[in-house]
Backbone as JSON, one array per atom type, in Angstrom:
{
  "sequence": "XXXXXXXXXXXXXXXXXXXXXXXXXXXXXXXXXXXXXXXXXXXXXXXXXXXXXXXXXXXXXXXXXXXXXXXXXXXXXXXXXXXXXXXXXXXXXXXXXXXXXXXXXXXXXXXXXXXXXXXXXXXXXXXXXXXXXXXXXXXXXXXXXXXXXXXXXXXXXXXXXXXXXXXXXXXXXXXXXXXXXXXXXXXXXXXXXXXXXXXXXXXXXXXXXXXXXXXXXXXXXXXXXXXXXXXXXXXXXXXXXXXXXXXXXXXXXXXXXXXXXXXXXXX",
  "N": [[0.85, -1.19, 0.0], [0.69, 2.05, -1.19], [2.33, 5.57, 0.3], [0.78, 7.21, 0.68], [-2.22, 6.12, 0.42], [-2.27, 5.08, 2.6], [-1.59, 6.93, 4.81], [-3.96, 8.17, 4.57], [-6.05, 6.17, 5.2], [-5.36, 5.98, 8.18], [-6.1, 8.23, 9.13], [-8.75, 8.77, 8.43], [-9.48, 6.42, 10.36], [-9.18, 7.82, 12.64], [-10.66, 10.32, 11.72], [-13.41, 8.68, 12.38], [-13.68, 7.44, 14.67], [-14.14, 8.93, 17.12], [-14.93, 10.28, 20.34], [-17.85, 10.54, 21.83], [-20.64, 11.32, 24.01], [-22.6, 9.19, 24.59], [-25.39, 8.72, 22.49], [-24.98, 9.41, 19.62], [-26.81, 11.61, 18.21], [-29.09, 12.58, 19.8], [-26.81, 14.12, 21.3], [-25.44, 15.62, 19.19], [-27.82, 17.33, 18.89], [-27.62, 18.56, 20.89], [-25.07, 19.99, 21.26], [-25.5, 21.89, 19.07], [-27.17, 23.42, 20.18], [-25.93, 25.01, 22.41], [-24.42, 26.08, 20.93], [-26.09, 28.01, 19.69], [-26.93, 29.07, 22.74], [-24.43, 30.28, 23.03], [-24.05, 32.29, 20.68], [-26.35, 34.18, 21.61], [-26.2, 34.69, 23.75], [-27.4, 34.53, 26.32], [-29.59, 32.83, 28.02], [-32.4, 31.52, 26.12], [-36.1, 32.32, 25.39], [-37.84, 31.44, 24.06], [-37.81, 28.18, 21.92], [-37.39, 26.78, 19.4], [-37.25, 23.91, 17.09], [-36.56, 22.44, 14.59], [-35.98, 18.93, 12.87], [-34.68, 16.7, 10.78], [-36.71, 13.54, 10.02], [-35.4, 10.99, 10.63], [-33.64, 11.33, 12.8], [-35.51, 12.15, 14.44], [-36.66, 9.96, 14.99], [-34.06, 8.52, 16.15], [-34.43, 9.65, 18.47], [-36.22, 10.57, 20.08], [-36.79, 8.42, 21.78], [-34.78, 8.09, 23.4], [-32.27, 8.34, 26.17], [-30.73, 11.42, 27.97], [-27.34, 12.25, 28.29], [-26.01, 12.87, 31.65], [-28.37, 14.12, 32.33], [-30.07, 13.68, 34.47], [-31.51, 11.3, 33.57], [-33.52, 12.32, 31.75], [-35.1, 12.12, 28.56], [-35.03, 12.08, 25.33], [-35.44, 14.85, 22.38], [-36.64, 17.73, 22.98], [-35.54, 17.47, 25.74], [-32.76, 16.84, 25.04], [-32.29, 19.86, 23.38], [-32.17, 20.92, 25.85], [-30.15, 20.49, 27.63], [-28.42, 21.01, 26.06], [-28.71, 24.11, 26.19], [-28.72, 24.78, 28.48], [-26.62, 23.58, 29.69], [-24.13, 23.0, 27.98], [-20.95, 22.99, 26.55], [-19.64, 24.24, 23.92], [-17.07, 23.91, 22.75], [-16.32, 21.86, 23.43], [-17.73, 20.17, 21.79], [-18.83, 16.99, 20.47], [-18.47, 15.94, 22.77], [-19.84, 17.85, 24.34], [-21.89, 17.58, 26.63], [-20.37, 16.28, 28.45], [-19.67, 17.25, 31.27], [-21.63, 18.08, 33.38], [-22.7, 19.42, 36.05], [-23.9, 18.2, 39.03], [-25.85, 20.38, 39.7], [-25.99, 21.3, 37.61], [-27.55, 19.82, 36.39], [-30.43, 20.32, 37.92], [-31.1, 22.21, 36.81], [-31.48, 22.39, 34.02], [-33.81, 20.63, 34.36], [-35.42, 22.5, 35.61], [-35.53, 24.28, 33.68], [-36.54, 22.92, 31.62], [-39.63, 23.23, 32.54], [-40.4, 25.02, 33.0], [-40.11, 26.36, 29.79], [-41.07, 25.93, 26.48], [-40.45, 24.5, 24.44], [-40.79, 23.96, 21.24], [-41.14, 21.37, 18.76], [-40.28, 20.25, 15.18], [-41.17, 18.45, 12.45], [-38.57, 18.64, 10.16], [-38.31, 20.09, 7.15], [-37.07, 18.63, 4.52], [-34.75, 16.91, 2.31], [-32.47, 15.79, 3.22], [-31.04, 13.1, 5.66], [-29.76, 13.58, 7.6], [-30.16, 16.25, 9.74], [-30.37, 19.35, 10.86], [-32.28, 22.27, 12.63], [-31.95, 24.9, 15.09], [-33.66, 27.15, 16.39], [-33.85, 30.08, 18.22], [-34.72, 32.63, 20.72], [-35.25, 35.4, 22.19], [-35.95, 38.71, 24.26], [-35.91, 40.08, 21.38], [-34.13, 39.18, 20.43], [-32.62, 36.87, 18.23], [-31.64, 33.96, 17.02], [-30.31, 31.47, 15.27], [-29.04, 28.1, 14.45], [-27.58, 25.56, 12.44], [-27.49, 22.24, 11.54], [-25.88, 20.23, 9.13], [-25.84, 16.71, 7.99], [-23.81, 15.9, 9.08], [-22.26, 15.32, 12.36], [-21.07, 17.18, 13.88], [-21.3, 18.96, 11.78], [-21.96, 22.01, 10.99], [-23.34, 24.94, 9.65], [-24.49, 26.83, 9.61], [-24.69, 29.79, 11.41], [-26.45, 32.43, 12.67], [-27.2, 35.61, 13.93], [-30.29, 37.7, 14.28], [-30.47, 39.41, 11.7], [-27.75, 38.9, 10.92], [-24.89, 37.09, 9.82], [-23.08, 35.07, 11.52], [-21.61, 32.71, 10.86], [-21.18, 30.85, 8.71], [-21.05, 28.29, 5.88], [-19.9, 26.65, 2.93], [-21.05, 24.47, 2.42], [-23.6, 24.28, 2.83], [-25.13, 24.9, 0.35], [-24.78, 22.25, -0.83], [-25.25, 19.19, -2.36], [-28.01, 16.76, -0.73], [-27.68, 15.0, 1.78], [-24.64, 14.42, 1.22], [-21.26, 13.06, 2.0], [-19.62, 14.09, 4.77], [-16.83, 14.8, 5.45], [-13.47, 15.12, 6.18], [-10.87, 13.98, 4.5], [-10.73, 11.66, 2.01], [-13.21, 9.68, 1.41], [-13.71, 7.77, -0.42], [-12.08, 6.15, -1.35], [-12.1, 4.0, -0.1], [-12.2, 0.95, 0.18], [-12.7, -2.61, 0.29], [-11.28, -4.3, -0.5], [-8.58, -2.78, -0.16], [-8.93, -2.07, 2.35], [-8.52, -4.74, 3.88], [-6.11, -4.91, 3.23], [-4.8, -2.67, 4.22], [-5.56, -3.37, 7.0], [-3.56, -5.73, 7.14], [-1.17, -4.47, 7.17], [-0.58, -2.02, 8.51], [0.78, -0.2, 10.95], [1.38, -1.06, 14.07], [1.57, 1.52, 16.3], [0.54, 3.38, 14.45], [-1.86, 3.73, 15.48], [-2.59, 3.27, 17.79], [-3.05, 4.73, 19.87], [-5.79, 5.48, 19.0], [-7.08, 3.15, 18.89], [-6.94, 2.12, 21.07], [-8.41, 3.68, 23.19], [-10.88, 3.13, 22.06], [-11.42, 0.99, 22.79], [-11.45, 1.29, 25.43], [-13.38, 2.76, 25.64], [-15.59, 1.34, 24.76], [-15.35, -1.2, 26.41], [-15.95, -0.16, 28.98], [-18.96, 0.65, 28.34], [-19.7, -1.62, 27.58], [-19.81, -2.94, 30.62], [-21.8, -1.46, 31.55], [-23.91, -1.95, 30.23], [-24.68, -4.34, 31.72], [-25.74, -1.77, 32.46], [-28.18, -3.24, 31.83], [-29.03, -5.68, 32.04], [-29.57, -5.73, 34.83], [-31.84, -3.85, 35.58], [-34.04, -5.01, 34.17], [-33.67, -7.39, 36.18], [-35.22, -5.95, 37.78], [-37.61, -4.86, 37.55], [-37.98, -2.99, 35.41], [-38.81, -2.03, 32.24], [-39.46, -1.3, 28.42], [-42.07, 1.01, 27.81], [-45.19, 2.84, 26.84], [-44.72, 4.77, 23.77], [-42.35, 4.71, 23.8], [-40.67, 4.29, 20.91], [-41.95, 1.97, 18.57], [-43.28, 1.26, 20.77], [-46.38, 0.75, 22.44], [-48.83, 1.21, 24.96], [-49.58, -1.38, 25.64], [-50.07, -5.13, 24.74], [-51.0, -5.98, 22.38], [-52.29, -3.82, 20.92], [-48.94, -2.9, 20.56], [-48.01, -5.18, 18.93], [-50.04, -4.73, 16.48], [-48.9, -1.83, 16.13], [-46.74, -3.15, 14.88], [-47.3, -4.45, 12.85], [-48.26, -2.83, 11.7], [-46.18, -1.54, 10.53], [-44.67, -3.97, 9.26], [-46.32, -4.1, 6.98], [-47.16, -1.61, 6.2], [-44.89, 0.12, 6.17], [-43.03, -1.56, 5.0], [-43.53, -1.84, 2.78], [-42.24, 0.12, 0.5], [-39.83, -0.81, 0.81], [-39.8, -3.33, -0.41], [-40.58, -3.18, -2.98], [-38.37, -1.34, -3.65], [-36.4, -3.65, -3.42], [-36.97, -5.93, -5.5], [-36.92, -3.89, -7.51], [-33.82, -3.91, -7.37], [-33.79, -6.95, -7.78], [-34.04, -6.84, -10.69], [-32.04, -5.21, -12.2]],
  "CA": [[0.0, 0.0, 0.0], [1.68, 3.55, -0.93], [2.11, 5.79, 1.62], [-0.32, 8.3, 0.71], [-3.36, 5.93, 0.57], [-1.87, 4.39, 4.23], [-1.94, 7.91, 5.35], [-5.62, 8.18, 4.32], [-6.42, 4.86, 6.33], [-4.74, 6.33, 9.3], [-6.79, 9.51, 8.87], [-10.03, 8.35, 8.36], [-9.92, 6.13, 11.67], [-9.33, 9.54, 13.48], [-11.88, 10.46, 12.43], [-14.68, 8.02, 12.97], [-12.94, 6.92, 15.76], [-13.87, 9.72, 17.95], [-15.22, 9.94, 21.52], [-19.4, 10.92, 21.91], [-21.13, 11.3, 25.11], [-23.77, 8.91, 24.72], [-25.99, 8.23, 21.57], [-24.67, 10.87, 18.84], [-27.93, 12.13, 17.85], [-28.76, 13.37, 20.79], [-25.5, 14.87, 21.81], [-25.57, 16.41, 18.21], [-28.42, 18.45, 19.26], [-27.17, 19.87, 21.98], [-24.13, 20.96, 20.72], [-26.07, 22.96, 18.3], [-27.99, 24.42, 21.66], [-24.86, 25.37, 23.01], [-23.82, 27.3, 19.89], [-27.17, 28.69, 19.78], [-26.69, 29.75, 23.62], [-23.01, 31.3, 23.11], [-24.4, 33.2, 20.48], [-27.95, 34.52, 21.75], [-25.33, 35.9, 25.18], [-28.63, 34.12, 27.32], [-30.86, 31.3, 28.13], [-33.79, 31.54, 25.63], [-37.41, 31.99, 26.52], [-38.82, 30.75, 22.45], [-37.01, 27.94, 21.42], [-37.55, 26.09, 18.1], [-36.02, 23.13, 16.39], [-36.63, 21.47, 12.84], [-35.13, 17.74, 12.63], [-34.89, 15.54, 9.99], [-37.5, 12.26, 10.41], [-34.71, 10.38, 11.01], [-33.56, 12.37, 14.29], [-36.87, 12.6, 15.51], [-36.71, 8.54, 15.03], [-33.59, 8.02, 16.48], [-33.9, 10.7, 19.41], [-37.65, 10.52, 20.5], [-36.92, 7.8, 23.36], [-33.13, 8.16, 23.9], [-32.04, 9.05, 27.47], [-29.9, 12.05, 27.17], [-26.56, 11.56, 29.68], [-26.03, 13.61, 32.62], [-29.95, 14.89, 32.64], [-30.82, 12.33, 35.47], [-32.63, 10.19, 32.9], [-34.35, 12.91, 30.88], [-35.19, 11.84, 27.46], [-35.88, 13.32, 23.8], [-35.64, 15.76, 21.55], [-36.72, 18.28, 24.39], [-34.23, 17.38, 26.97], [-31.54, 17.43, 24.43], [-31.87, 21.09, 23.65], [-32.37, 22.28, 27.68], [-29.3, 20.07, 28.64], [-27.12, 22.22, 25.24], [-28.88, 24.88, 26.55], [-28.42, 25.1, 29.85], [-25.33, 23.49, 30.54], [-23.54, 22.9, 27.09], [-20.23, 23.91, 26.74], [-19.9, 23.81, 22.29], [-15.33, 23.34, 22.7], [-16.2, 19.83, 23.42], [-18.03, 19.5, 20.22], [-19.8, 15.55, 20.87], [-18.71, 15.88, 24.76], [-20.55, 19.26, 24.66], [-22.19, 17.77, 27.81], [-19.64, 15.57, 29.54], [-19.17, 17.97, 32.6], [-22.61, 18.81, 33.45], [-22.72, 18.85, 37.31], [-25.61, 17.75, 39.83], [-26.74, 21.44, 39.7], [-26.99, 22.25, 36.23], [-29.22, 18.78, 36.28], [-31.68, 20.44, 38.42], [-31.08, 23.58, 36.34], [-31.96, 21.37, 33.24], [-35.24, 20.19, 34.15], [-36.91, 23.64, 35.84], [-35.87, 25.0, 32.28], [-37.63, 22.84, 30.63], [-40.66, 22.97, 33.16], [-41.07, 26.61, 32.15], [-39.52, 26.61, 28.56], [-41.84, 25.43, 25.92], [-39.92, 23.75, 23.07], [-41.31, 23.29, 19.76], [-40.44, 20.47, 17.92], [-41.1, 19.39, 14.13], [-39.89, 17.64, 11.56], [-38.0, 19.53, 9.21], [-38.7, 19.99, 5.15], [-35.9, 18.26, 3.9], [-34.62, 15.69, 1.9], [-31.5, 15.55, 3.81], [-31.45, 12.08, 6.46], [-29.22, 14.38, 8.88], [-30.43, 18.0, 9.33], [-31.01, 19.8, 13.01], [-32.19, 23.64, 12.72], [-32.72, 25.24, 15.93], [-34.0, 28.34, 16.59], [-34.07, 30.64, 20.07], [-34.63, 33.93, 21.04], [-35.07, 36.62, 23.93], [-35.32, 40.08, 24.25], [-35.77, 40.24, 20.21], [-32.51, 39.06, 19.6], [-32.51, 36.03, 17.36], [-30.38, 33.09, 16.51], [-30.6, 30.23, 13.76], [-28.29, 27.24, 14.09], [-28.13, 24.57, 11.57], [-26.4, 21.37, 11.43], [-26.34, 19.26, 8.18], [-25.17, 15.64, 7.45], [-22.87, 15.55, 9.98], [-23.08, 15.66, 13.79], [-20.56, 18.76, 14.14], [-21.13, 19.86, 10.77], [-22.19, 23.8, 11.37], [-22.91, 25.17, 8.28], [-24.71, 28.05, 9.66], [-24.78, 30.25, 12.7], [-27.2, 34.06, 12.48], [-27.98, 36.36, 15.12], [-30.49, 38.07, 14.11], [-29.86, 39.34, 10.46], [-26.04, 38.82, 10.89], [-24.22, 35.95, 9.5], [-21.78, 34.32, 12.6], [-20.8, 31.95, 10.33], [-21.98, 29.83, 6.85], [-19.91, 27.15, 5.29], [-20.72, 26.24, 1.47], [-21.87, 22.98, 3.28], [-25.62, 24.54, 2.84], [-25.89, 24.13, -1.04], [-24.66, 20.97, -1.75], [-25.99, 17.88, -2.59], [-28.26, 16.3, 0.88], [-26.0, 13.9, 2.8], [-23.3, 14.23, 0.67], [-20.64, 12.96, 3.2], [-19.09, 15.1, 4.89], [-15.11, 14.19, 5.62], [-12.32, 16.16, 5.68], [-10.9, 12.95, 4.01], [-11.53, 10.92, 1.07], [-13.7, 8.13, 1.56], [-14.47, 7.13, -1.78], [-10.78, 5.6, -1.52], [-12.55, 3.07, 0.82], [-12.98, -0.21, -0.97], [-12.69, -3.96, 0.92], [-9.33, -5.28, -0.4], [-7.7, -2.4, 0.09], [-8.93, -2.12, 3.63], [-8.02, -5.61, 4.66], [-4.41, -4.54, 2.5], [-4.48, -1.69, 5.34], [-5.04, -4.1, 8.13], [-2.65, -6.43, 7.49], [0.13, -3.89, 6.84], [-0.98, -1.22, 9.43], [1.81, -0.25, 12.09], [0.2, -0.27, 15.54], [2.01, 2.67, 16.93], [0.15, 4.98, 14.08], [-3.29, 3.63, 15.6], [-2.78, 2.74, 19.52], [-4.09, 5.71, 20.22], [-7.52, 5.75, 18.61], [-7.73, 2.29, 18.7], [-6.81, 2.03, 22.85], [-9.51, 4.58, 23.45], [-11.96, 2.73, 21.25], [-11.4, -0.61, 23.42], [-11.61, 1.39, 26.86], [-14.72, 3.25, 25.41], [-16.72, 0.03, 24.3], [-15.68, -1.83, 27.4], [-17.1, 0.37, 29.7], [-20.33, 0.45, 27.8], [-20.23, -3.42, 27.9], [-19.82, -2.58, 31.63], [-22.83, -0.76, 32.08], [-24.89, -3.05, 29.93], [-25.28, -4.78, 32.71], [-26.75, -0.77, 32.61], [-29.62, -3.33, 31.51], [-29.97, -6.63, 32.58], [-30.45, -5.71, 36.55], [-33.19, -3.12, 35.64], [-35.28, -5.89, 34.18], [-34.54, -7.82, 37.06], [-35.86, -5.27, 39.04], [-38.77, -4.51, 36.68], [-37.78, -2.15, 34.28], [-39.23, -2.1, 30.81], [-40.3, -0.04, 27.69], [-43.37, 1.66, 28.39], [-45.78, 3.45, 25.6], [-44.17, 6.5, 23.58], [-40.62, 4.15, 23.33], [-39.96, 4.26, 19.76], [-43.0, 1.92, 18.32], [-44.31, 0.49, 21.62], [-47.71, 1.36, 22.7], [-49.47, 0.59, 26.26], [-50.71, -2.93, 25.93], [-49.49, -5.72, 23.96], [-51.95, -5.72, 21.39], [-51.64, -2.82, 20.37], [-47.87, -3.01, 19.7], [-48.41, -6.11, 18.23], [-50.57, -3.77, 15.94], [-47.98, -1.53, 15.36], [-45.24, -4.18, 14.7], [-48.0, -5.5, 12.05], [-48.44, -1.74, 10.24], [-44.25, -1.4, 9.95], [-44.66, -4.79, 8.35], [-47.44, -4.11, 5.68], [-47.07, -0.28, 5.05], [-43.88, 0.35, 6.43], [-41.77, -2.65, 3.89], [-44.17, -1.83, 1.08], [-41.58, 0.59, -0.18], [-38.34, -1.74, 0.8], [-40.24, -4.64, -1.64], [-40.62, -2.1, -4.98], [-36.88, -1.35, -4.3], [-35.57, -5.43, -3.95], [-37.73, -5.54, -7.15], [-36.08, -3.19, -9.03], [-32.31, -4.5, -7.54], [-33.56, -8.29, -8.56], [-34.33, -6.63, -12.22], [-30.94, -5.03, -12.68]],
  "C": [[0.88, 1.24, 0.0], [0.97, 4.0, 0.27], [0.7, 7.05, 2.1], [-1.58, 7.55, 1.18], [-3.37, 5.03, 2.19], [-2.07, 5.81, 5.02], [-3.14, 8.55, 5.64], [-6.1, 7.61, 5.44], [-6.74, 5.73, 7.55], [-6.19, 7.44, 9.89], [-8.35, 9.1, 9.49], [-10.59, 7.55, 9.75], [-9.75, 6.68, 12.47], [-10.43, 10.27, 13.49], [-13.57, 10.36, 12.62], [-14.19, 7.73, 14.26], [-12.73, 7.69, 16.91], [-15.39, 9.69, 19.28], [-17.12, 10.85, 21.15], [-20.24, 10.58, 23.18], [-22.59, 10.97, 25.1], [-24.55, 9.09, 23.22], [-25.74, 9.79, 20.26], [-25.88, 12.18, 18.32], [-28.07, 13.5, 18.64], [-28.06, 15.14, 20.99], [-25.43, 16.09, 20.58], [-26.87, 18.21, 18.51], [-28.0, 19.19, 20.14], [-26.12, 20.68, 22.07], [-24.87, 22.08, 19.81], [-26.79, 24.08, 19.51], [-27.09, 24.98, 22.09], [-24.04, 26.33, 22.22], [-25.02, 27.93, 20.0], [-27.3, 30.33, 20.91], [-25.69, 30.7, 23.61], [-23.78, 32.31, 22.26], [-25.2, 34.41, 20.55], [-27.04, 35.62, 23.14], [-26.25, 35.22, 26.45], [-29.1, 33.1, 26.94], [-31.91, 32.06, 27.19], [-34.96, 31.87, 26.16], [-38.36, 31.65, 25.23], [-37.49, 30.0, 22.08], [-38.18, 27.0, 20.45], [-37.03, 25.09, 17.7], [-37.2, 22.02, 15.48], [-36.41, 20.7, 13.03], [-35.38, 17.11, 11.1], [-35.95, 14.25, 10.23], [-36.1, 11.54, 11.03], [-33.75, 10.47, 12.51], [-34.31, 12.31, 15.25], [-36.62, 10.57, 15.89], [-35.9, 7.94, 16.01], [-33.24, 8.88, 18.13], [-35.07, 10.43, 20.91], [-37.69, 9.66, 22.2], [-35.56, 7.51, 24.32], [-33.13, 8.9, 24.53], [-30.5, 10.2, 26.85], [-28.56, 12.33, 28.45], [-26.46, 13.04, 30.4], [-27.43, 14.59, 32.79], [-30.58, 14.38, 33.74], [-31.73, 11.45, 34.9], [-33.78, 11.22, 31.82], [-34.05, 12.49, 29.49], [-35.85, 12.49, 26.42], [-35.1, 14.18, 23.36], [-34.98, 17.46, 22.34], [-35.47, 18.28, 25.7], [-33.05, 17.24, 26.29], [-31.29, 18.73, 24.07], [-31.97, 21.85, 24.97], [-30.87, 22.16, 27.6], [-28.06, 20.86, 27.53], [-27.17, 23.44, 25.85], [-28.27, 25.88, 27.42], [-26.42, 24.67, 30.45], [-23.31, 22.62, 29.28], [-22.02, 23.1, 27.11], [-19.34, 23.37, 24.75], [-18.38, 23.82, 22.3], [-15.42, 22.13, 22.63], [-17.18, 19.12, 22.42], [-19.43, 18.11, 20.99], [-19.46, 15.26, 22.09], [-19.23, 16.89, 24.87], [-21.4, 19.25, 26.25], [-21.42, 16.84, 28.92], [-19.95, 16.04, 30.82], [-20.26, 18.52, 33.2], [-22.73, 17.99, 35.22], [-24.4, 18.7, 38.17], [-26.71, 19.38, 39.68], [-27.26, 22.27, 38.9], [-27.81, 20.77, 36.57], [-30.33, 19.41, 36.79], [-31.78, 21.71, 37.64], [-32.02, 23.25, 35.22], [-33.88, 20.99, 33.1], [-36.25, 21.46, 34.87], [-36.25, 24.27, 34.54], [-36.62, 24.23, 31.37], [-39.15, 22.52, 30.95], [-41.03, 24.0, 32.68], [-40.68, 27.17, 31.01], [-40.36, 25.85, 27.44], [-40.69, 25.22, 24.81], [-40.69, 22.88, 22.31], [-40.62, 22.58, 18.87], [-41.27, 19.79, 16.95], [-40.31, 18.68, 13.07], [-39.61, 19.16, 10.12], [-38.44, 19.47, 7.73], [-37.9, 19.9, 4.65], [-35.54, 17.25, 3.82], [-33.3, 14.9, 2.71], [-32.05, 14.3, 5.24], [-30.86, 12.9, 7.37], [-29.58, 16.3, 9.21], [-31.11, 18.64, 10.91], [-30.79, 22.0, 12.83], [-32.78, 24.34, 14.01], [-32.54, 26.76, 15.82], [-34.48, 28.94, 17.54], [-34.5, 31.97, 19.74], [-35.43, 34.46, 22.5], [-34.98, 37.87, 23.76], [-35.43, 40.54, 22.62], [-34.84, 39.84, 19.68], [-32.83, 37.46, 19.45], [-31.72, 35.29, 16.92], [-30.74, 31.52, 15.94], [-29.3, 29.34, 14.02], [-28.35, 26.48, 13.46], [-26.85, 23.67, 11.41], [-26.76, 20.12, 10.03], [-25.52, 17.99, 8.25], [-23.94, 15.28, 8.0], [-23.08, 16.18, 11.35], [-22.26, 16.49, 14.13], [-20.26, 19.38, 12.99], [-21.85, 21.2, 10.63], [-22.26, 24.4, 9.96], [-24.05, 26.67, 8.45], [-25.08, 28.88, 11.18], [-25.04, 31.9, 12.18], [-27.86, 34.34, 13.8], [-29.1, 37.63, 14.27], [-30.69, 38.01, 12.35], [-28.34, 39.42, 10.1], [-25.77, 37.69, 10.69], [-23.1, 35.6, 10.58], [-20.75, 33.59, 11.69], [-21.75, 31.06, 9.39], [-20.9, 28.62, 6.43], [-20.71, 26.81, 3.95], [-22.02, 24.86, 1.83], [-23.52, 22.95, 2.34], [-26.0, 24.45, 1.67], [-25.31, 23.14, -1.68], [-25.66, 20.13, -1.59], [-26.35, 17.34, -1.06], [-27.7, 15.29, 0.55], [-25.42, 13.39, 1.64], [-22.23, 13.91, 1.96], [-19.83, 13.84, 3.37], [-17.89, 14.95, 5.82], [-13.97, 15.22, 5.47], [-10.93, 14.95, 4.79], [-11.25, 11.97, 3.22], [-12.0, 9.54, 0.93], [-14.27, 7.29, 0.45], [-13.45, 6.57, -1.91], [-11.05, 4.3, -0.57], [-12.89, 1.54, -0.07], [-11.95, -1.44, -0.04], [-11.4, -4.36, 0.98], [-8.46, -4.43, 0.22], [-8.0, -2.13, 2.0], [-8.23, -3.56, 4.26], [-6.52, -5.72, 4.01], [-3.89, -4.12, 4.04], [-4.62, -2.46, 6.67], [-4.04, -5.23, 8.44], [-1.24, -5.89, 7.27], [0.59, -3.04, 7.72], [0.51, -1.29, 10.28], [1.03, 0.18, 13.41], [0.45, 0.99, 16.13], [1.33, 3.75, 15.82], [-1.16, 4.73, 14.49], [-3.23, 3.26, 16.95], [-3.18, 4.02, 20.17], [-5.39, 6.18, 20.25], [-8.01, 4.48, 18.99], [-7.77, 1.81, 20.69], [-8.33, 2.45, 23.18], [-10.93, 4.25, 23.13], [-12.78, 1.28, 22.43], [-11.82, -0.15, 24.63], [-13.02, 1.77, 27.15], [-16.04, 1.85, 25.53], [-16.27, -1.01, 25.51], [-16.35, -1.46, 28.78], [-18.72, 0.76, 29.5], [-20.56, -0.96, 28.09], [-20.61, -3.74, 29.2], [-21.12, -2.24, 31.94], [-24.17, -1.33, 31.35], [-25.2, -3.74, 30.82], [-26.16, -4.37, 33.54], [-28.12, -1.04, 32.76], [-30.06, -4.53, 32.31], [-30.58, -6.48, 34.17], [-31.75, -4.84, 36.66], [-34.0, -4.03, 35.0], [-35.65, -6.96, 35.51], [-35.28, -7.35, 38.34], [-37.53, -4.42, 38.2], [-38.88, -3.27, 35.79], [-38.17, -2.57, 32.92], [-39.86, -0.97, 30.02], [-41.81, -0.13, 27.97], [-43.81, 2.81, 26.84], [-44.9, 4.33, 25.45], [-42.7, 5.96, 23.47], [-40.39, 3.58, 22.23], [-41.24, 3.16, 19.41], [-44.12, 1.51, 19.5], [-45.56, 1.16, 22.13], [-48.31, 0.86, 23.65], [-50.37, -0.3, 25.78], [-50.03, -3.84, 24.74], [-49.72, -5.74, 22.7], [-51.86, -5.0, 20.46], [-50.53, -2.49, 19.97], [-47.7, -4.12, 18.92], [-48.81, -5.17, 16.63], [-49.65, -2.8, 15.11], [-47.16, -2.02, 14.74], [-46.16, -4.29, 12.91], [-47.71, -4.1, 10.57], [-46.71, -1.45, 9.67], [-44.44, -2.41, 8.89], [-44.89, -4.47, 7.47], [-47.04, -2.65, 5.09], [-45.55, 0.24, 5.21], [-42.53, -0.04, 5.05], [-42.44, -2.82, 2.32], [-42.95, -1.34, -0.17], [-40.3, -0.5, -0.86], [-38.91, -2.92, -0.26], [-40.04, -4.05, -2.84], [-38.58, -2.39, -5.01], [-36.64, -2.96, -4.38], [-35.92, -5.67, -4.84], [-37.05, -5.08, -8.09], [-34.45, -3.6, -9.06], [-32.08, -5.47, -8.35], [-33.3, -7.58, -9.65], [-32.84, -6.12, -12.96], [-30.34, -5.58, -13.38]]
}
């Protein structure tokens, strides 16, 4: 493997290979809250936020970390909000102590947050919108979970990035991943020098074993009677009834996914 497309490799697992405080989605939002906040100078008292379907999908029943168990949408922009800090990017809330938590949830006892789905073809797309006092601020994150591609106070531009008229989820890399292809990856792992990856890849191992760790996050809360409950992503109070739902994913849900395998067989 030359050294350029080994240098790539290297690259590229830098940066997927980076740290996230808890389910990226999420966390994504609240970094955007946290730019929102720096720029606005204040806590909000109208906040707004757009998503993508796919956001709302993957956000809707996900606990959001250091909130004491608050979950959503909702409790991802208080906890950017309130106790954000947008340097740490996807740790934006690592450091959030016992007293922003209680800070956290009386803002969003008396903070009304509107949440809809966005008008866009894009699968990644998070526009929030605050204000206070008249003063006004627009964040927008496309197709990547610290991709920023616009920050306005008001009618002032903070900051834009071309980002905003390209092609939706075009990927967005500082790195070329279209250089990604099977052989040459398992080229790159059997040639690899550990010392240019014991760093990402250490971090990766300490990361995912303390998650494995806390999986155990799960099995003792069932045996202590923990379970999803209506409003958790399709389930619905009573069996039946998710049953029900399970049945409409099936039928109207995989209608589409059949046309396409259809048109792959036909190729």
């Amino acid at each position: 493997m030359n050294r350029e497309l080994y240098d790539t490799y290297v690259h590229i697992l830098e940066e997927k290979l980076i740290p996230a405080m808890g389910c990226t989605e999420p966390i994504a939002i609240a970094y955007a809250a946290s730019i929102a906040r720096a720029a606005l100078g204040m806590l909000p008292e109208q906040v707004e936020i757009h998503v993508s379907g796919n956001i709302i999908k993957n956000v809707k029943s996900v606990i959001v970390p250091h909130t004491g168990g608050l979950h959503g949408i909702e409790a991802a922009v208080a906890a950017g909000l309130v106790a954000g800090d947008q340097q740490r990017e996807l740790e934006v809330i690592a450091d959030v102590t016992e007293e922003q938590i209680k800070q956290i949830k009386a803002y969003l006892e008396q903070t009304e947050i509107t949440v809809a789905q966005a008008d866009t073809e894009r699968v990644f797309e998070i526009d929030l919108r605050v204000e206070k006092d008249r003063r006004r601020v627009q964040v927008k994150i496309v197709d990547g979970h610290t991709n920023v591609v616009l920050v306005r106070r008001n009618e002032e531009i903070l900051y834009e990035s071309s980002m905003l008229s390209e092609a939706p989820d075009e990927a967005v890399h500082k790195t070329d991943h279209s250089l990604l292809e099977v052989e040459k990856i398992v080229l790159f792992a059997e040639e690899v020098e550990l010392e240019d990856v014991t760093e990402v890849l250490e971090r990766q191992i300490t990361y995912n074993t303390a998650i494995a760790e806390e999986g155990l996050l799960g099995m003792e809360m069932y045996r202590q009677g923990s379970q999803f409950v209506g409003g958790d992503g399709i389930v619905t109070k009573g069996v039946e009834k998710t049953i029900m739902n399970v049945g409409d994913l099936a039928r109207e849900g995989m209608a589409q996914t059949d046309k396409e395998i259809i048109q792959i067989m036909l190729r």
